[in-house]
C-alpha positions, 0 to 999 in steps of 0.5 A: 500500500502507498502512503498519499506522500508516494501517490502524490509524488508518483503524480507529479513525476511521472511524464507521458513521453509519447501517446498512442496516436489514437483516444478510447473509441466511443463505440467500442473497446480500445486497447492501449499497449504501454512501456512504463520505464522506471529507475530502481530504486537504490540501484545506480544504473539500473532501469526496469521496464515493464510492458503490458497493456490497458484495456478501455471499455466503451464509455457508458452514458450516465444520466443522474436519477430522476431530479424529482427523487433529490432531497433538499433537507434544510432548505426553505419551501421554494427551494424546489421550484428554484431547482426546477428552474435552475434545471429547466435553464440549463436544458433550455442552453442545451446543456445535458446533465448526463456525464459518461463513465470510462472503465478501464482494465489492468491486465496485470497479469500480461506484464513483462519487467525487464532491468537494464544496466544503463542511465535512464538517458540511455534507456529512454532514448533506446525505447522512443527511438524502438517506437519510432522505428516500429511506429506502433500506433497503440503504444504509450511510453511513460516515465514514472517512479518503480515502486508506484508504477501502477499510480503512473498507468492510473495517471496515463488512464486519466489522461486518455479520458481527458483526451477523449471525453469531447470526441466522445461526448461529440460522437453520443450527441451527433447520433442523438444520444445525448 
């Protein structure tokens, strides 16, 4: 288990060198391959790379229980009708109160770790120079710290949904689903 102080710096350190060339499909599953490289810890040139993939399922729409079903404990007696037409602003704007949820799997089980004696400079280029002959398109390299490596695969997770979510959403409203 990490303490806050190690999944905080695992955040803050850890750097997507290169993205897949593609975000989560809208329709469909999307499996990213990744290369996490990552300095031992205590170990003077040694880097450990682990390969393995991150399987995106399709985005789900969420829309929020009927607003009728809310609870307004504490509030005066018009606290309800200022809700309702709080609610009927925003769908006369066009806003839709639905959001989408992402899931994703770790395939732990399908990772490979290898350790390199080399500088992190060394390793690095090695790998970016690999994706830039093999040009796979799903693979993601990231850089992060070893012991909380699956903190640095959660980051690049929450990345991709940033990345996608307004393609996404694009793709829910023109089929009108949204």
């Amino acid at each position: 288990m990490h303490s806050p102080d190690d999944i905080q710096y695992a955040l803050e350190t850890t750097r997507v060198l290169r993205e897949p060339d593609r975000r989560i499909e809208t329709f469909g599953e999307t499996r990213f391959e990744f290369q996490i490289i990552s300095e031992l810890m205590d170990q003077v040139g040694q880097v450990r790379i682990r390969t393995g993939e991150v399987e995106a399922m399709r985005p789900r729409i969420l829309r929020p229980v009927p607003y009728r079903e809310i609870e307004l404990e504490g509030f005066d007696a018009t606290a309800r009708e200022r809700m309702d037409e709080l609610i009927e602003k925003f769908r006369s704007e066009g806003k839709n109160l639905a959001f989408l949820q992402y899931g994703f799997q770790f395939r732990r089980g399908q990772v490979h770790e290898e350790i390199i004696h080399d500088s992190m400079d060394a390793v690095r280029e090695r790998v970016m120079e690999d994706i830039r002959r093999t040009g796979n398109p799903t693979r993601a390299i990231i850089e992060g710290v070893d012991d909380a490596w699956e903190v640095s695969i959660l980051k690049f997770s929450f990345d991709m949904i940033i990345r996608s979510h307004e393609i996404n959403a694009f793709d829910f409203k023109r089929r009108g689903l949204l």
